[in-house]
C-alpha positions as CSV (number, residue, x, y, z in Angstrom):
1,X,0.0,0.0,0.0
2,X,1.4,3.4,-1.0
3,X,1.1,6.6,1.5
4,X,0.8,9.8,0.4
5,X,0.9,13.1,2.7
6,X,-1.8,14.6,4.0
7,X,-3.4,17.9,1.9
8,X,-1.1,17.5,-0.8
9,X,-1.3,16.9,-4.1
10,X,-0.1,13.2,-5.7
11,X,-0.2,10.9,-8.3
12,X,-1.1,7.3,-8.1
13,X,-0.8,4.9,-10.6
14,X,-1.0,1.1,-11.8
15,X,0.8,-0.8,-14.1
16,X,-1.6,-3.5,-16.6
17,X,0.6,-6.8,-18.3
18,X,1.1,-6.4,-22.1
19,X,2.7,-8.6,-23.9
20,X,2.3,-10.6,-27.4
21,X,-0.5,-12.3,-26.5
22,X,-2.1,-9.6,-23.7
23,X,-3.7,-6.6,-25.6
24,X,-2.9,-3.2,-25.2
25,X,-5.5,-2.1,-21.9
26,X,-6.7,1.0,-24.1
27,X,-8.8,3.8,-22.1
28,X,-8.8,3.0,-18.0
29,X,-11.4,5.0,-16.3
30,X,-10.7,4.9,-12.2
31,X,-13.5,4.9,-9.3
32,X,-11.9,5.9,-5.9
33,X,-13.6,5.6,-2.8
34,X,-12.6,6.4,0.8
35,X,-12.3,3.7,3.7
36,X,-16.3,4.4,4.3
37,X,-17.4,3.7,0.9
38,X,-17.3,7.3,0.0
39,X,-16.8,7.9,-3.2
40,X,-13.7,10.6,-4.3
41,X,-14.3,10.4,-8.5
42,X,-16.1,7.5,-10.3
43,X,-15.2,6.9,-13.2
44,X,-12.7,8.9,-14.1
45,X,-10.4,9.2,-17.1
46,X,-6.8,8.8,-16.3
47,X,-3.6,9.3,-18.1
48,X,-1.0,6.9,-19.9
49,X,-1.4,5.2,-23.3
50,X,0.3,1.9,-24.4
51,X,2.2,0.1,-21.9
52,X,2.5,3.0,-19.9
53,X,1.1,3.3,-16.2
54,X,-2.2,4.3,-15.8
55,X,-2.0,7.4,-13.6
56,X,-4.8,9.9,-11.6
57,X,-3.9,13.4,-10.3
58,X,-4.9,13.6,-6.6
59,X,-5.8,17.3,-5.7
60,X,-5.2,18.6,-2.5
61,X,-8.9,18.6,-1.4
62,X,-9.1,14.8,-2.1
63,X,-5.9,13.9,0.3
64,X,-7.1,16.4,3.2
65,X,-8.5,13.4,5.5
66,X,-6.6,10.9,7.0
67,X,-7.7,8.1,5.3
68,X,-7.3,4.8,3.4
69,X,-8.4,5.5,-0.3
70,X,-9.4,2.3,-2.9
71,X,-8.8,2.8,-6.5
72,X,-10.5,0.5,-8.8
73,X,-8.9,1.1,-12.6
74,X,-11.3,-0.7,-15.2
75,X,-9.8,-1.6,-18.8
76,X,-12.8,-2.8,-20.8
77,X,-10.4,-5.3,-22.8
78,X,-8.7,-6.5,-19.4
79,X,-11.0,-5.8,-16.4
80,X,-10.2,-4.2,-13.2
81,X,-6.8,-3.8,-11.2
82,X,-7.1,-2.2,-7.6
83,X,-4.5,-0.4,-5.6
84,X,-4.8,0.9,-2.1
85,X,-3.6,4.1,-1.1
86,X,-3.0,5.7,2.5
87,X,-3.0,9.2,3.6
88,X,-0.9,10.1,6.1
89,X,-0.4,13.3,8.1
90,X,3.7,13.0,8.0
91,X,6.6,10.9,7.4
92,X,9.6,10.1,9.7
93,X,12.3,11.2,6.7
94,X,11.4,12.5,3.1
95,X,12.6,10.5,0.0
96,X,15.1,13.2,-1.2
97,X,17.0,12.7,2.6
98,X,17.4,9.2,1.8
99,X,18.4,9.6,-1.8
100,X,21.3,11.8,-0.3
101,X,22.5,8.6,1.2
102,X,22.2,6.8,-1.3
103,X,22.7,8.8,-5.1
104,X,22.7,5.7,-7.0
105,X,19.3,6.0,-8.8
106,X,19.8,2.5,-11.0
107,X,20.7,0.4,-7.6
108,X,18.1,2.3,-5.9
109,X,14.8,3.8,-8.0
110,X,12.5,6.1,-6.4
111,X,9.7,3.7,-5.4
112,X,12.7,1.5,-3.7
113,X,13.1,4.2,-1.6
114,X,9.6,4.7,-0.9
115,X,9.1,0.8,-0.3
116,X,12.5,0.8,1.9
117,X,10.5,3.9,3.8
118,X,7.0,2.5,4.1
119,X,9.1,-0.7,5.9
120,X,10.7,1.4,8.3
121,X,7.7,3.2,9.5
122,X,5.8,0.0,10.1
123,X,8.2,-2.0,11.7
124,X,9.0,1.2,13.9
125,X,5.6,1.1,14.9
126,X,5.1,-2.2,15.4
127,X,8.4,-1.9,17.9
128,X,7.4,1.0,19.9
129,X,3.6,0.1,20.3
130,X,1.9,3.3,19.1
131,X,2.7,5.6,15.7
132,X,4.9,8.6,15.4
133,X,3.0,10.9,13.0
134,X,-0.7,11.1,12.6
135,X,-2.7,8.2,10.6
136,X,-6.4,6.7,9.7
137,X,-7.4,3.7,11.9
138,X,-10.1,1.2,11.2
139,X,-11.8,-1.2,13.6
140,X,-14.3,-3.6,12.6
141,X,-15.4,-6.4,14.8
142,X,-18.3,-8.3,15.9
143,X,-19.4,-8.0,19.4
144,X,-21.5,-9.4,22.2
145,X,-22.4,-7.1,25.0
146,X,-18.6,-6.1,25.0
147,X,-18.3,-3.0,27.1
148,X,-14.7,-2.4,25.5
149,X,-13.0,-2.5,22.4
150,X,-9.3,-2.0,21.7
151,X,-7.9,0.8,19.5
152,X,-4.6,2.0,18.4
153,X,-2.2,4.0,20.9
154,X,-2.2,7.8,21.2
155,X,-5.8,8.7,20.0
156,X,-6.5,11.9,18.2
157,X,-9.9,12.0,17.1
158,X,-13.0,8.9,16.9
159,X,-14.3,9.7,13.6
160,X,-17.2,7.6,13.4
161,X,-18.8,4.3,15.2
162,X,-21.8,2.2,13.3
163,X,-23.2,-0.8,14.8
164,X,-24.5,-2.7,12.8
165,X,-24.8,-0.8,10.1
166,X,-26.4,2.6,12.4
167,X,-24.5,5.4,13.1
168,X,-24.1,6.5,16.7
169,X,-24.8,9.8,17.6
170,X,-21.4,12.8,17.9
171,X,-23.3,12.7,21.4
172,X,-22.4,9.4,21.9
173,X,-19.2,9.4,20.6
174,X,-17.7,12.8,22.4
175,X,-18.6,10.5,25.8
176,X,-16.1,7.7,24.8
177,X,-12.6,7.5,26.1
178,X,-9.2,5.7,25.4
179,X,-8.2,3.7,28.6
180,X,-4.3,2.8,29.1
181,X,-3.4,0.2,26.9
182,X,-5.7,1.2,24.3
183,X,-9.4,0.2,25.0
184,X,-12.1,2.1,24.1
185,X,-14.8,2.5,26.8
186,X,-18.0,4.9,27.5
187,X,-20.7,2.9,25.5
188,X,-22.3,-0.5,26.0
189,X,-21.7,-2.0,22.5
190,X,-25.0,-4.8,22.5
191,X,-24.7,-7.3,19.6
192,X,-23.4,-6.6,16.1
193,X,-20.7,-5.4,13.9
194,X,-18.8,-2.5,15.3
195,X,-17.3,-0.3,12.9
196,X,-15.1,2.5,14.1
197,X,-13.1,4.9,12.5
198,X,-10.5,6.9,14.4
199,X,-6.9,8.8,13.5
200,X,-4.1,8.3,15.8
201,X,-0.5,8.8,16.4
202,X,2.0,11.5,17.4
203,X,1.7,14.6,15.7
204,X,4.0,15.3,12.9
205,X,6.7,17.5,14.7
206,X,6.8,16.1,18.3
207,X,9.5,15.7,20.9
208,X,10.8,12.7,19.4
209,X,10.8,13.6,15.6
210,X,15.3,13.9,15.3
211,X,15.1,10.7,16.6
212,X,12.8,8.5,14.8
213,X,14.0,10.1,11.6
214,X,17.6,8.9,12.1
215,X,15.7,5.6,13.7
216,X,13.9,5.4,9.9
217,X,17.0,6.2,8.0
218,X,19.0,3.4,9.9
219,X,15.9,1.0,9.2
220,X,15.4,2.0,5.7
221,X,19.1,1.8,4.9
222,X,19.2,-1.6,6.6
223,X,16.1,-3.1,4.5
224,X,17.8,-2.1,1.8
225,X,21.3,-3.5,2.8
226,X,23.0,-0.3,2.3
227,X,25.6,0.9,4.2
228,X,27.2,4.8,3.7
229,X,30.5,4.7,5.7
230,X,33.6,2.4,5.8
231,X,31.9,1.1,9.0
232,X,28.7,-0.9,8.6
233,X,26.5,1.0,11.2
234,X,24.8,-2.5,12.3
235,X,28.4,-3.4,13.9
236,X,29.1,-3.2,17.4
237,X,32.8,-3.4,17.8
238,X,35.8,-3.0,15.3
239,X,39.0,-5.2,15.7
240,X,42.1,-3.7,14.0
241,X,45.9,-4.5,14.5
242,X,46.3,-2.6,17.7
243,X,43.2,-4.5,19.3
244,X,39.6,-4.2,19.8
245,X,37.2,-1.2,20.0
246,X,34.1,-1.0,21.4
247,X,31.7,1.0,19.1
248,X,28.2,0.7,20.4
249,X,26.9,-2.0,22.7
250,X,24.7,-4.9,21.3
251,X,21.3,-3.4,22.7
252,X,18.8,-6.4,22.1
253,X,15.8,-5.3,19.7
254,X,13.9,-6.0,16.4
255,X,16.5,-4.2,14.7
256,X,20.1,-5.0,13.7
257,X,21.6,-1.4,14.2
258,X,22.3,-1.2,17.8
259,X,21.3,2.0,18.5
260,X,18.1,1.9,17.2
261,X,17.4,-0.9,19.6
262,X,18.1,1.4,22.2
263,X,16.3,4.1,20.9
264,X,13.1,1.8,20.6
265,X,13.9,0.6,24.1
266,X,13.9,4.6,25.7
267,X,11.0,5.2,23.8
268,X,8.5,2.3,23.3
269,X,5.0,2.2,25.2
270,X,5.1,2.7,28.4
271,X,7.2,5.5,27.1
272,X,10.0,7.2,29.5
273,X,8.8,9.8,31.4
């Protein structure tokens, strides 16, 4: 799944098979619709001709939610493709940051980077227990008489809750609250499918923004098996002829850089005062 940045304009894209026996795909029209079923454009024409991508212009109106955005691209020759699409309210390093590290477009294209990126921010995540920039969260579950249900860390805002397929009140939802470890309590849920939609996570710029971007860079460069010094930065001591030196110790973690392990460690839920 891509990400984009929040209010911004972007581009997505997807790529159809042609070969000698797989016709070109011709006109693609593309329906978006947002995590609700909301629909952004239907059936709209995009760009690209040939084997070329497919692409649709996102305007800066259609990215202004945090969200998780479907496109459906029809070929009438070769049916539909779908991509998914997130929008986000930040990233922990920009792509032109990592391309500094590493200039070599042909060993490392743009959407390499951006892959190597989305990695680093999940598995960041994933380690520290709760997300570092804002981002679109979607619960759906079936319940009986549950009086709690569990949602991301660091809760910004509950969007929406349906049960079974109604709509509670704003009423109903401003007298919610997030309990430590993430559940959600304040309403008795009865019976049914529980659908909540809420945006989490740190805001953008936030206390511990230097370090999660040199945290993602590390990540990033390891996912890609990059190094940009003499030293490979996952090492933790260096033996030469007059001995051995100590570079870092071997902080246990997810991650094979030491000192990202330690920076996950100082700052993963519960968090350090």
């Amino acid at each position: 799944m891509e990400r984009i940045l929040q209010g911004t304009a972007a581009t997505i894209s997807t790529t159809y098979y042609t070969g000698p026996d797989i016709a070109d795909p011709g006109t693609v029209t593309v329906t978006i619709t947002r995590a609700d079923g909301t629909p952004v454009v239907t059936g709209a024409a995009t760009t690209g001709t040939g084997a070329a991508p497919r692409t649709f212009a996102l305007t800066p109106a259609q990215t202004a939610t945090l969200d998780r955005l479907t496109a459906t691209w029809h070929s009438v020759g070769l049916g539909d493709a779908v991509t998914r699409t997130e929008v986000v309210g930040g990233f922990l390093f920009t792509t032109a940051q990592l391309r500094a590290l590493l200039p070599d477009e042909t060993a490392y294209p743009d959407d390499k980077l951006r892959e190597a990126r989305i990695y680093a921010e999940t598995e960041l995540e994933r380690a520290l227990g709760y997300a570092l920039v804002p981002r679109f969260g979607l619960l759906s579950k079936y319940v009986r008489r549950a009086w709690r249900m569990r949602l991301r860390p660091e809760l910004r805002v509950i969007r929406s809750v349906t049960i079974g397929g109604t709509a509670l009140s704003q009423a109903s939802i401003a007298n919610m609250w997030l309990e430590p470890g993430g559940w959600l309590s304040g309403y008795y849920w009865f019976v049914g499918q529980v659908v909540v939609a809420y945006e989490h996570g740190l805001d953008a710029d936030n206390e511990l923004s230097a370090g999660a971007n040199r945290a993602a860079l590390n990540v990033a460069l390891e996912y890609l098996g990059a190094t940009v010094d003499d030293i490979d930065p996952r090492a933790t001591r260096l033996i030469t002829d007059d001995g051995t030196i100590e570079l870092a110790s071997s902080a246990q973690g997810a991650f094979s850089t030491p000192a990202v392990n330690r920076w996950v460690s100082a700052n993963g839920m519960p968090r350090a005062a």
